[in-house]
Chimera marker file (.cmm) of the C-alpha trace (Angstrom):
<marker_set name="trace">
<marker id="1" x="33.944" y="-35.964" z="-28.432" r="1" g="1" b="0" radius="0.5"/>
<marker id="2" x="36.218" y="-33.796" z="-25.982" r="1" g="1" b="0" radius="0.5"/>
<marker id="3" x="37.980" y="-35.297" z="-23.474" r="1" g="1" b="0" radius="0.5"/>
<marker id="4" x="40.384" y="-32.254" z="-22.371" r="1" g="1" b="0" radius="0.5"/>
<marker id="5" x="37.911" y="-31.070" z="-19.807" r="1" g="1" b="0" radius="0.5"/>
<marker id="6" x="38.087" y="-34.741" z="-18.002" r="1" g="1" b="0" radius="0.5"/>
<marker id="7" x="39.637" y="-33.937" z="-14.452" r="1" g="1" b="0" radius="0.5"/>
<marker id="8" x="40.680" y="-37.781" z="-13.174" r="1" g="1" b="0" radius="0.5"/>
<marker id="9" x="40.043" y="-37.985" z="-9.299" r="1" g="1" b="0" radius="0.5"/>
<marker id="10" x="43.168" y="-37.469" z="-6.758" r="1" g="1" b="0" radius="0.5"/>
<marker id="11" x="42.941" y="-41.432" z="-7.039" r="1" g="1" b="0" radius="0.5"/>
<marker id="12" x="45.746" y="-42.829" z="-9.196" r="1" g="1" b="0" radius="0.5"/>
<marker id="13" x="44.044" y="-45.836" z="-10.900" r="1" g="1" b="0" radius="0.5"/>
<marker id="14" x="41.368" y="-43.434" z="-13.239" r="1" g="1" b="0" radius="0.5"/>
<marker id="15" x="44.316" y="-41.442" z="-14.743" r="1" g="1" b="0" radius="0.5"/>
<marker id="16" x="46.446" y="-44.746" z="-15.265" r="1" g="1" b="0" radius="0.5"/>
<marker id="17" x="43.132" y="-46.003" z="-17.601" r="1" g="1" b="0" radius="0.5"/>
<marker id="18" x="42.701" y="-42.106" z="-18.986" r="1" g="1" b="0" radius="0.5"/>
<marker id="19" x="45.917" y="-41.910" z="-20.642" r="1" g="1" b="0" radius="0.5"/>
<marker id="20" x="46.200" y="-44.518" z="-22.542" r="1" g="1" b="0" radius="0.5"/>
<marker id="21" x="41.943" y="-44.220" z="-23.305" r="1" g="1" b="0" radius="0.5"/>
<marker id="22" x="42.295" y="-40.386" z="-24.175" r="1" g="1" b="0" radius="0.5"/>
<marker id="23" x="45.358" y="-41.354" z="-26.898" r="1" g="1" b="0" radius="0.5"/>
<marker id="24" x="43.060" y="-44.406" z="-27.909" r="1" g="1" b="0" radius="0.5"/>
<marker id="25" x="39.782" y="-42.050" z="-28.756" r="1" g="1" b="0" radius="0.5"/>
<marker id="26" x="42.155" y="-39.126" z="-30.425" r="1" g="1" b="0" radius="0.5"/>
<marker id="27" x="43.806" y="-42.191" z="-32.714" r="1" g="1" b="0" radius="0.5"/>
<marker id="28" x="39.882" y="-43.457" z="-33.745" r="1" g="1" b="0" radius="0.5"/>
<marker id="29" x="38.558" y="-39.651" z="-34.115" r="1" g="1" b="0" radius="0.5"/>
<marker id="30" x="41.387" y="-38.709" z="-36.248" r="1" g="1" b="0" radius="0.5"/>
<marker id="31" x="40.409" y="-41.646" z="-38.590" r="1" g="1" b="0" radius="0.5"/>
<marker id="32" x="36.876" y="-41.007" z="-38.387" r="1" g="1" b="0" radius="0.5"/>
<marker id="33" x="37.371" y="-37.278" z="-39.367" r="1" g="1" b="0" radius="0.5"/>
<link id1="1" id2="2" r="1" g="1" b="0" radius="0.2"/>
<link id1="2" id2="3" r="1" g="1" b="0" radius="0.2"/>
<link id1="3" id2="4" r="1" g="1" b="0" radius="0.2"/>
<link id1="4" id2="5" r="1" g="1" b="0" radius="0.2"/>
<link id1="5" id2="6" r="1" g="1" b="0" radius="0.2"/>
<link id1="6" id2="7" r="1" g="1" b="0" radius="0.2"/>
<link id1="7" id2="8" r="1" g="1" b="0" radius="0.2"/>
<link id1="8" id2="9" r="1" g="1" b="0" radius="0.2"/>
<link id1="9" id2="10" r="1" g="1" b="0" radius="0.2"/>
<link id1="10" id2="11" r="1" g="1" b="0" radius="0.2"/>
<link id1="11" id2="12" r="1" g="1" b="0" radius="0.2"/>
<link id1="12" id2="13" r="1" g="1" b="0" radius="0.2"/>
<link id1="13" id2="14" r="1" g="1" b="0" radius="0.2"/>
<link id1="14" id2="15" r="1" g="1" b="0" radius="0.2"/>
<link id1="15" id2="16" r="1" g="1" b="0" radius="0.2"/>
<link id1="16" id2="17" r="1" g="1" b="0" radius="0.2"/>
<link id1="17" id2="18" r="1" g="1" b="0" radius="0.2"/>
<link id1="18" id2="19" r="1" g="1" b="0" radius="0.2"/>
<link id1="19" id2="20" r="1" g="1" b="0" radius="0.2"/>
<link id1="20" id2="21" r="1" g="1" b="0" radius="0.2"/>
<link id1="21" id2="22" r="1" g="1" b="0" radius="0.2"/>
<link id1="22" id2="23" r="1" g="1" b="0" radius="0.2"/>
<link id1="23" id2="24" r="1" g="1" b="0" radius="0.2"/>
<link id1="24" id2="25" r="1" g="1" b="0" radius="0.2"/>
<link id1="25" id2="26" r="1" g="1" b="0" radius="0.2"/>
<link id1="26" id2="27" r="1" g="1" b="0" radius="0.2"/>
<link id1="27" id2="28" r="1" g="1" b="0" radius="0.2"/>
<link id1="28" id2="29" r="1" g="1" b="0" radius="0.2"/>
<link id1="29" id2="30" r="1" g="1" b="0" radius="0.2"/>
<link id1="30" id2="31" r="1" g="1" b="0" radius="0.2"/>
<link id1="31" id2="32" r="1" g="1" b="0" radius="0.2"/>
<link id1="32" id2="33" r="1" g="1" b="0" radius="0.2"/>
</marker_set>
């Protein structure tokens, strides 16, 4: 699951939610791996 490509809209509210969601997902894939 890559999330690098993930280009938030010029809207602010999707990148406020991204940030912390991208360093949620890398946390849970580095324990599943």
């Amino acid at each position: 699951m890559s999330l690098g490509g993930y280009s938030p809209p010029a809207d602010s509210t999707p990148s406020v939610f991204f940030i912390p969601l991208a360093a949620i997902a890398n946390k849970i894939e580095s324990q599943i791996n």
